[in-house]
C-alpha positions in Angstrom: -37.3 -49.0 -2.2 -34.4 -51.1 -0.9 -34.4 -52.3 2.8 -30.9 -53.0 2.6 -27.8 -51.3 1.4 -24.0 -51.2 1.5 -23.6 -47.4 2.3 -21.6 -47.3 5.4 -21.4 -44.0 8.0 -18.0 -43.1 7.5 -18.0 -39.4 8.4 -17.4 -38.4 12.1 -20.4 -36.8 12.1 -22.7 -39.6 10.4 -24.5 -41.3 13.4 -23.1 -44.7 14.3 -26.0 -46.3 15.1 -29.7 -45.2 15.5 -29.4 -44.6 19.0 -27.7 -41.6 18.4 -30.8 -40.5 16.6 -33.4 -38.9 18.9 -34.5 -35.9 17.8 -34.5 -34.3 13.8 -34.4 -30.6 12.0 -35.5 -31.6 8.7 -34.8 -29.3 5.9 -38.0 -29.6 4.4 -39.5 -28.2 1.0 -42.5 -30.0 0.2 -41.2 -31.4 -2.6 -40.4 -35.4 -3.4 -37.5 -36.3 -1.9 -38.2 -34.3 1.8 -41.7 -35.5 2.3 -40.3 -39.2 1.8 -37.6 -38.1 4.1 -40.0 -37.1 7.0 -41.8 -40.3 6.7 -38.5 -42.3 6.1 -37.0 -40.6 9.2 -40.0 -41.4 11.5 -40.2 -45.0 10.2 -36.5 -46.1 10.2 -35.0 -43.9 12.8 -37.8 -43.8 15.2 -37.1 -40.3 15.7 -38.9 -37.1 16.3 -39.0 -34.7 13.5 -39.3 -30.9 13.4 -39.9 -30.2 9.9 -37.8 -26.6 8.8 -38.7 -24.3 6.0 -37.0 -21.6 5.0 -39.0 -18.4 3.4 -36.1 -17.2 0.9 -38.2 -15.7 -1.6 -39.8 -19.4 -2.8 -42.0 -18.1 -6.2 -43.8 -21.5 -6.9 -44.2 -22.8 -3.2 -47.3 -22.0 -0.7 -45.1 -22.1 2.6 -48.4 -22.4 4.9 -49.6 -25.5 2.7 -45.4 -26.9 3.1 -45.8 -26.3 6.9 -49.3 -28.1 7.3 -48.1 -31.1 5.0 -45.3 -31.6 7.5 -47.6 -31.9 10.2 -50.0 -34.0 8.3 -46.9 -36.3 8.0 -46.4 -36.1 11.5 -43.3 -33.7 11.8 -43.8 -33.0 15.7 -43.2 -29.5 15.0 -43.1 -27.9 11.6 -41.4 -23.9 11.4 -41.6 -21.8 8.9 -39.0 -19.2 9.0 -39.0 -15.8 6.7 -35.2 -15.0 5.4 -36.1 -13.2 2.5 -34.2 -10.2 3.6 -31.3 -11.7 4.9 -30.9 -13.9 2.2 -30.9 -11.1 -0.6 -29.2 -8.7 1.8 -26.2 -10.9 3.3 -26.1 -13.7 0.2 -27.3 -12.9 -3.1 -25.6 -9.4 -2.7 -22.5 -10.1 -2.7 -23.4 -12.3 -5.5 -24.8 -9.3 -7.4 -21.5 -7.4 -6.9 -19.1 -10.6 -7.8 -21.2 -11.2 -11.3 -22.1 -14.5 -9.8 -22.2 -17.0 -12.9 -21.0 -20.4 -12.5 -19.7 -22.2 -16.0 -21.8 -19.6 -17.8 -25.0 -17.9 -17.2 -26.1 -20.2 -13.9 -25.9 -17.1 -11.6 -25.7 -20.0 -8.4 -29.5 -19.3 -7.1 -29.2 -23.0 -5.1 -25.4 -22.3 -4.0 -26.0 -18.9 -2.7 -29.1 -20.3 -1.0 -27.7 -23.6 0.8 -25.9 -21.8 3.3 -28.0 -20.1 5.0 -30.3 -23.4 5.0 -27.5 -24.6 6.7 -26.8 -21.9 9.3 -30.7 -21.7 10.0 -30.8 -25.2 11.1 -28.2 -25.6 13.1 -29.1 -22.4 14.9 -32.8 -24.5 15.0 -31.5 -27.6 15.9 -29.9 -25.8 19.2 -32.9 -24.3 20.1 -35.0 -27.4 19.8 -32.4 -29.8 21.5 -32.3 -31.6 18.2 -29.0 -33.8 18.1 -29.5 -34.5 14.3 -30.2 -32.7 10.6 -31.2 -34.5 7.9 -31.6 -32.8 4.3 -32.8 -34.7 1.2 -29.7 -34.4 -1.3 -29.1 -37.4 -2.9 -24.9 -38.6 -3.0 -24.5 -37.8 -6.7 -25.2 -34.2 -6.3 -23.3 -30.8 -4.8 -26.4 -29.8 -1.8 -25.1 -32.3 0.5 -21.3 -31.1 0.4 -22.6 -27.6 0.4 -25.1 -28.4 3.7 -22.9 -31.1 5.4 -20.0 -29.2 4.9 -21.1 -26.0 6.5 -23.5 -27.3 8.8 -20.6 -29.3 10.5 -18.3 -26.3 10.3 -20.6 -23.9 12.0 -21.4 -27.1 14.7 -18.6 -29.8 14.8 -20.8 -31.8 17.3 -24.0 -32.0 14.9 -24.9 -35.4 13.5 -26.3 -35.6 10.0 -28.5 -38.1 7.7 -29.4 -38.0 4.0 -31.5 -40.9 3.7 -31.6 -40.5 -0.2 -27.8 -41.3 -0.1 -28.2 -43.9 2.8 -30.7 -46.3 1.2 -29.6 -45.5 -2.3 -33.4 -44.3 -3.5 -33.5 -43.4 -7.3 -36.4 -41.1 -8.2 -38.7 -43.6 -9.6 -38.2 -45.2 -5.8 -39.0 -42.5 -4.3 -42.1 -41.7 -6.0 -43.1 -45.0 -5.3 -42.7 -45.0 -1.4 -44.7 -42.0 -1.4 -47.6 -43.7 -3.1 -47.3 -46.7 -1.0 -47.1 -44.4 2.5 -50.3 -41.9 0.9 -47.2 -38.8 0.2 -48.9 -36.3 -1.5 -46.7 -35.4 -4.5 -46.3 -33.6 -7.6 -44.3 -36.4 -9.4 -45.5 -38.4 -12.0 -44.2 -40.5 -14.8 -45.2 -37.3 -17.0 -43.9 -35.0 -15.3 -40.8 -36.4 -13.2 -39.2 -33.2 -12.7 -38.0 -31.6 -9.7 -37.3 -28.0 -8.7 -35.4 -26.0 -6.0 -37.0 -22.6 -5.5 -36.2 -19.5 -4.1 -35.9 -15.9 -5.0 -33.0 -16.0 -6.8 -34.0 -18.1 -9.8 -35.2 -22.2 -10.1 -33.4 -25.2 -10.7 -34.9 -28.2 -12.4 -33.6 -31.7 -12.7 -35.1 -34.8 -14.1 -36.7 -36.2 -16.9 -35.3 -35.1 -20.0 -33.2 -32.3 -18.5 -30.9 -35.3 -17.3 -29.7 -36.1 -20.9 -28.2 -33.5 -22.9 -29.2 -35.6 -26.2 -33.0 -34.5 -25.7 -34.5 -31.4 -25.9 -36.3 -30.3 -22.6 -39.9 -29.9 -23.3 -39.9 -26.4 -21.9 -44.0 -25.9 -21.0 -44.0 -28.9 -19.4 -41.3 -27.6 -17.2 -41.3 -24.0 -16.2 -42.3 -23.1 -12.8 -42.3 -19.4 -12.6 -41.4 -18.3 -16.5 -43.1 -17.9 -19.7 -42.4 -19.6 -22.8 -40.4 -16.9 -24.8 -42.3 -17.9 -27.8 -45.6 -16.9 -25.8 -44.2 -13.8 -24.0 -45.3 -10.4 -25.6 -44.8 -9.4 -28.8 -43.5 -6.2 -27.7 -40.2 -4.7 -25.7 -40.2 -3.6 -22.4 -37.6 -1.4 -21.0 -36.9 -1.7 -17.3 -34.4 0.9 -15.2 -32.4 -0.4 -12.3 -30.4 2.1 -10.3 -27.1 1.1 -8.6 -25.9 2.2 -5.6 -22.4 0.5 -4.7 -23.0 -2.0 -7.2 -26.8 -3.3 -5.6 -29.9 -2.4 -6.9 -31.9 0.0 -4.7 -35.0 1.0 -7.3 -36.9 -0.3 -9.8 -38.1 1.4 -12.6 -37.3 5.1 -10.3 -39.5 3.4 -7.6 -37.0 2.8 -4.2 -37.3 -0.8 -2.7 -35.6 -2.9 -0.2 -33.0 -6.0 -2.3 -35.9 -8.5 -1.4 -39.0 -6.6 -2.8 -36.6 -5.5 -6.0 -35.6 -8.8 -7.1 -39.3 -10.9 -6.5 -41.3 -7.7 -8.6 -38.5 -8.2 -11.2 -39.1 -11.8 -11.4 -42.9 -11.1 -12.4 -42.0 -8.4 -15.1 -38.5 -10.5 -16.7 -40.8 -13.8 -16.0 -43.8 -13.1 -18.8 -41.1 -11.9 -21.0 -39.3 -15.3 -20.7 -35.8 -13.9 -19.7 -33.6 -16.0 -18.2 -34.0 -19.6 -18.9 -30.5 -21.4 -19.2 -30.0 -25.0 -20.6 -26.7 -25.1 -18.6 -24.2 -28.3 -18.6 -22.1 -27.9 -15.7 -19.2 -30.0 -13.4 -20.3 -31.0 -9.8 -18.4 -30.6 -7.5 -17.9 -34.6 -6.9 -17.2 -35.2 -10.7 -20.4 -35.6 -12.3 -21.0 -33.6 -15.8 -24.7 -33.3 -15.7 -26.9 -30.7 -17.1 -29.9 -28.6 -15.1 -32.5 -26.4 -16.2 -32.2 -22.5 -14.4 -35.4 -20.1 -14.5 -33.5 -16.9 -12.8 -36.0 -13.9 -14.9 -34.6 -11.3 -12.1 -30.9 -12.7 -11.5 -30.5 -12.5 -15.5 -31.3 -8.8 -15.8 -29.3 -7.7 -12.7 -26.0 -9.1 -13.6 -26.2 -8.3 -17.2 -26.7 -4.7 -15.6 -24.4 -4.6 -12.9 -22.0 -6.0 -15.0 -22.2 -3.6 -17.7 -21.8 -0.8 -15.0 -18.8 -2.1 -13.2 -17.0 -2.4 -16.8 -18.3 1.2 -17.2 -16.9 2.6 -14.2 -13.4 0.2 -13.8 -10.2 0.6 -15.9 -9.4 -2.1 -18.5 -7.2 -3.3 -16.0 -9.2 -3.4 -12.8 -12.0 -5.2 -15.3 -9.8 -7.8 -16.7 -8.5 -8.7 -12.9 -12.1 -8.8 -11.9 -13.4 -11.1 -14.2 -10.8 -13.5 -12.5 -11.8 -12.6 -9.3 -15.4 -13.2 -9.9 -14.7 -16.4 -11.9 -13.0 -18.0 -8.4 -15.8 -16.6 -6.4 -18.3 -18.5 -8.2 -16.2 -21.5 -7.9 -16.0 -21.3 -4.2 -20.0 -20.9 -3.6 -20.9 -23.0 -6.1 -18.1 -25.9 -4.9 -19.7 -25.6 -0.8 -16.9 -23.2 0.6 -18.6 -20.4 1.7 -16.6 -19.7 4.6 -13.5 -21.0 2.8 -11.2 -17.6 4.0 -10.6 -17.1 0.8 -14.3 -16.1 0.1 -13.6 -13.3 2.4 -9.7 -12.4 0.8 -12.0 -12.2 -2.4 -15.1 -10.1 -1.3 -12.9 -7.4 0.0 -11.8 -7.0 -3.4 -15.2 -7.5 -4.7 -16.5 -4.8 -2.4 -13.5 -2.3 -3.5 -14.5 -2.4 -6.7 -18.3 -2.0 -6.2 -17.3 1.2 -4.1 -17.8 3.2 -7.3 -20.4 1.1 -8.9 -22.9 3.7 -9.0 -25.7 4.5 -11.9 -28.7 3.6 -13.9 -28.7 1.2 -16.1 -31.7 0.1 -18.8 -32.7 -2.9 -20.1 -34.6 -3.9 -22.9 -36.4 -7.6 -22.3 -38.0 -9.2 -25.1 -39.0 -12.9 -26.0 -35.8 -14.4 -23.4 -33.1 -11.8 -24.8 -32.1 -9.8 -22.0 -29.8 -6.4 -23.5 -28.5 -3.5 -21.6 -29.1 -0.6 -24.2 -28.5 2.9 -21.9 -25.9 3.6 -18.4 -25.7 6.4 -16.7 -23.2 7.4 -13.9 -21.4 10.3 -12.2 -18.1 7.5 -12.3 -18.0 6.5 -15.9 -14.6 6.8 -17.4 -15.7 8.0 -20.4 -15.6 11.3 -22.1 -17.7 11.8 -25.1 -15.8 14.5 -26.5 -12.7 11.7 -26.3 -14.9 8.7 -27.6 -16.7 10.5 -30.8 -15.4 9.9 -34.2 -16.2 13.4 -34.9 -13.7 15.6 -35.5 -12.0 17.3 -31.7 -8.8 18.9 -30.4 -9.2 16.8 -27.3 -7.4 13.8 -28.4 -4.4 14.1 -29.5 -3.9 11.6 -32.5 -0.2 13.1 -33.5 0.5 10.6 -30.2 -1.4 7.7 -31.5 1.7 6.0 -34.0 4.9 6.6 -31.3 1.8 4.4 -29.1 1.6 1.7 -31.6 5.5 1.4 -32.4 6.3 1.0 -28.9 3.0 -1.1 -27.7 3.5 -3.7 -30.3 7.6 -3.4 -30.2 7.9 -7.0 -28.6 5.6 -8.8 -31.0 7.1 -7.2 -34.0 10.5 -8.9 -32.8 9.1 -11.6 -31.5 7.5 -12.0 -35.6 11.2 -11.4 -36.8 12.1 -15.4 -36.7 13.3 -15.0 -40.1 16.1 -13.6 -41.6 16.6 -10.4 -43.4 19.1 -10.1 -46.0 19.7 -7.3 -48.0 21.2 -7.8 -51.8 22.9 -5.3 -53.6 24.7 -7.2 -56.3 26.7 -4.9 -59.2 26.3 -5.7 -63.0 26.6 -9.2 -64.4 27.4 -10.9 -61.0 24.2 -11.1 -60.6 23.7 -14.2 -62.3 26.5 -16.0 -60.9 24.3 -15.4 -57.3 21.4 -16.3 -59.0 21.3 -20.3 -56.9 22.2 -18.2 -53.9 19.4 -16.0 -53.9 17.2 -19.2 -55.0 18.3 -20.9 -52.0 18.1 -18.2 -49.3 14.8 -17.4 -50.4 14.1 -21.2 -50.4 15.2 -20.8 -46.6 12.5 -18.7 -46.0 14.4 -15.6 -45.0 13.0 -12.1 -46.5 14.9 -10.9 -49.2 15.4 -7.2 -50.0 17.2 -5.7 -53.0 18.4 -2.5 -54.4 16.5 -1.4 -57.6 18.8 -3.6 -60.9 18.8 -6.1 -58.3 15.3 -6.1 -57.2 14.4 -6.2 -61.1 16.6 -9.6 -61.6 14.9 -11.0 -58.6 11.2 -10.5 -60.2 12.4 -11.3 -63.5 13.2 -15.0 -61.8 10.0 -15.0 -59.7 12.0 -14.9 -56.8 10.0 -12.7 -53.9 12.0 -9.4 -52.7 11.4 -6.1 -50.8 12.8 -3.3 -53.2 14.9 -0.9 -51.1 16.7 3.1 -52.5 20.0 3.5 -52.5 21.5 5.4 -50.1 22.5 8.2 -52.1 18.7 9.1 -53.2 15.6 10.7 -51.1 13.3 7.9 -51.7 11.9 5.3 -49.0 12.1 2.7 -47.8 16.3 3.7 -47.8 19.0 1.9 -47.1 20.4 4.0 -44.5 16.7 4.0 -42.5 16.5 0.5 -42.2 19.7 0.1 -40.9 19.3 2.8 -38.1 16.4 0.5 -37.2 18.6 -2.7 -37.6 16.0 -4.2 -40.3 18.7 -6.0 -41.6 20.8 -9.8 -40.7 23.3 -10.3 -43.1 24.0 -7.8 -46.0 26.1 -9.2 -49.4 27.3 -6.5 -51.1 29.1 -7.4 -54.5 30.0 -3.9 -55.4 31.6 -2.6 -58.9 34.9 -1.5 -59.6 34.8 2.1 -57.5 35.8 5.0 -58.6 38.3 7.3 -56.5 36.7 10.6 -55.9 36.2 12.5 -52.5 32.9 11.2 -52.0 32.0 8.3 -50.7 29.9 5.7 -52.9 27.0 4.2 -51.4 28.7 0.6 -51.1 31.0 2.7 -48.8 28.5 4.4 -46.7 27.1 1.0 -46.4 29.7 -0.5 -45.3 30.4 2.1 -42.7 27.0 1.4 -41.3 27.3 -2.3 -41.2 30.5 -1.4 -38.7 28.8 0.8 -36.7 25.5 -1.3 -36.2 27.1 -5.0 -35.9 25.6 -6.2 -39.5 27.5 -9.3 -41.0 28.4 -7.7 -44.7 29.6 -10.1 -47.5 31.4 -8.5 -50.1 33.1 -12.0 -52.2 30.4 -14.3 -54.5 32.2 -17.0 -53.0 31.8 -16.4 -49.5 28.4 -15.0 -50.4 27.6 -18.6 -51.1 29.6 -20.9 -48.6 27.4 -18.4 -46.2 24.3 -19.5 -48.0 24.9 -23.4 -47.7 26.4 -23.4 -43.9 22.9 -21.4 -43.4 21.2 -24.0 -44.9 23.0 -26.6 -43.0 21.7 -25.2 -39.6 18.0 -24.9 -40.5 17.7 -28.5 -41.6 19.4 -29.8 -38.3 
């Protein structure tokens, strides 16, 4: 380990010097870097310790054998305090009811955790007349923004050390100085992993999990999870029940949040549900990736997320996944008391108001899959939904819905041109490089039947269109009512003078009435056609 380092206290509530040092609350876990720390702390700091751990539902850990290492490392005091019900009561449920997945399917078991770390120890540090905490985060990672930060905003006056960050210790370091001070450890250059335990789910880090090229070796990891290849070879269906959107039983057996989620951990955990190889952004610019065991987080969102989309309208569900999306940004990014956390959970908690059900899952081999809900506040009604035949829905209603719902894009599509031909006799052929060219353009092209014909005969694509003056569709008349149409050229033939009007006539009439440009002269039929051309290549 290095003696000496560059890292300056520039935080107004780093110590300035180690006279301002006297008395400790360690966050302590056992693991590496906080058994160094103790030692560290005693040796450089000359300092009393009271070594702090936390009961939060810890799978892999033996808290009495973390409180007597302390000692053993001669923490003056070492407390163990049990928060498993406060942290699943006043922390990971309001994670349960905000979907709480970070980047993906990290449902933020160390975020949701660090807070109340934090809050415990400065509440610990007043009691013990400790003028210090020290944690061992390193500086590359998000624990010591999500600590410091709400450690100093609970108690501006407390000082705090990370040691790991102060003397710049890498893990091979670290796992050295505890050799050379007799640190009992768990490291070793085989296995050079560390984990973060608690209730909600573990995180790993190290080794191979640090670079995204190699492949974790997964058995040589896990802490609390089978392998899925050696889970069971058959299913297992599990029911939670939902009462405003937590978990109250298991399986129809009633349990307090705590005792739900650590027996659900045991049955997810031998069927190897929940494992995540997760790359994620920290929160001070690192892309890294970790390695999440969460067997009882996994199941409970996919359940209580299935519910809530059961239960909400499309609307309400679309606005809620960008509610819970900001959530998990703001407790996985340290702001737990950020005011907006609170703007957000009222929302969250609105929602979750009709939340209510059973929902079952099927766990098998790490696949996790909600197969059956039931709930008094589903907005569903089967005799709606089916596909059999009913009276209930009315279909008739179902087209006038689709016309107007998709009116905007079908305009919005209409970038082209529409130009209707209806060209008499033998002048077709003198329009024949007109039609070429507008068709050239891109603009749709639709024709009367004779000229529709000439069109095809020239490989020239066109919409064929009736006349007016017959019954069939698509007419004329119709798609001007709906203004279908651009520019119309007409080149009519000589007309005849009897009391009824022709169709050129009747067309013509409607082109007045509905604003349509109508060319009735070859001539100006084809100026039109190169000033159009003009335009679309500026």
């Amino acid at each position: 380990m290095q003696e000496h380092t560059d890292y300056v206290h520039i935080a107004t509530y780093e110590p300035r010097s180690i006279d301002e040092v006297n008395r400790v609350v360690l966050l302590y876990s056992g693991g590496l870097d906080t058994s160094v720390m103790l030692k560290w702390i005693q040796e450089k700091y000359k300092a009393e310790v009271i070594a702090l751990c936390l009961d939060i539902g810890q799978l892999a850990d033996d808290l009495e054998k973390i409180r007597q290492k302390a000692l053993d490392l001669g923490a003056v005091k070492s407390i163990v305090i049990d928060c498993k019900d406060e942290f699943a009561d006043k922390y990971i449920a309001r994670g349960i009811k905000a979907n709480a997945s970070y980047q993906g399917n990290y449902h933020l078991s160390t975020p949701i955790g660090r807070p109340l770390l934090a809050k415990k120890a400065v509440e610990i540090a007043f009691q013990e007349k400790a003028d210090t905490i020290a944690h061992g985060c390193t500086g590359k990672g998000n624990d010591q923004v999500r600590l410091e930060g709400t450690a100093v905003t609970l108690n501006p006056d407390i000082k705090i050390i990370a040691p790991v960050r102060e003397w710049g210790m890498g893990r091979d370091e670290e796992i050295a100085y505890a050799e050379k001070h007799n640190i009992p450890i768990s490291h070793s250059a085989a296995k050079p992993y560390s984990h973060d335990d608690n209730m909600w789910g573990v995180t790993s880090e190290g080794g191979e999990i640090e670079s995204p090229e190699l492949i974790p070796p997964l058995r040589n990891i896990l802490e609390i999870t089978t392998h899925p290849e050696d889970a069971p070879n058959e299913p297992e269906l599990v029911e939670l029940e939902f009462v405003k959107g937590l978990p109250v039983s298991l399986n129809g057996e009633q349990m307090k949040l705590s005792d739900l989620i650590i027996k659900l951990n045991h049955i997810a955990g031998k069927h190897g549900v929940g494992i995540v190889h997760h790359l994620e952004d920290r929160v001070v610019g690192l892309k890294v990736r970790g390695l999440y065991e969460q067997p009882a987080a996994h199941p409970i969102i996919r359940a209580h997320k299935e519910l809530e989309k059961f239960v909400c309208t499309r609307l309400e569900n679309k606005f809620k996944e960008i509610v819970d999306q900001e959530w998990a940004y703001l407790c996985y990014g340290a702001l737990w008391y950020e005011p907006l956390m609170k703007d957000l959970s009222g929302f969250i908690d609105s929602v979750n108001e009709k939340v209510n059900g059973v929902v079952t899952v099927r766990l098998y081999k790490g696949n996790c899959e909600v197969v059956a809900l039931k709930t008094p506040d589903a907005l569903f009604d089967e005799k709606l939904a089916t596909f059999n035949k009913n009276d209930l829905f009315n279909q008739n209603a179902s087209p006038g819905f689709t016309e107007l719902h998709t009116l905007q894009m079908k305009m919005a599509r209409r970038t082209k041109k529409n130009i209707l031909f209806t060209v008499a006799g033998g002048k077709k052929a003198e329009l024949l490089e007109t039609i070429q060219s507008l068709s050239g353009l891109g603009m749709k092209l639709y024709a009367t039947e004779h000229t529709s014909q000439f069109m095809d005969e020239n490989n020239i694509p066109n919409q064929l269109v009736h006349k007016i003056s017959t019954d069939k569709r698509p007419n004329i008349e119709t798609l001007m009512r709906e203004r279908r149409f651009d520019l119309i050229i007409n080149i009519p033939s000589p007309e005849g003078n009897g009391a009824e009007k022709t169709d050129g006539e009747k067309m013509r009439e409607l082109a007045v009435q509905h604003n349509v440009p109508l060319v009735t002269d070859i001539e100006v039929a084809k100026n039109m056609a190169e000033k159009l051309k003009q335009l679309q290549e500026q």
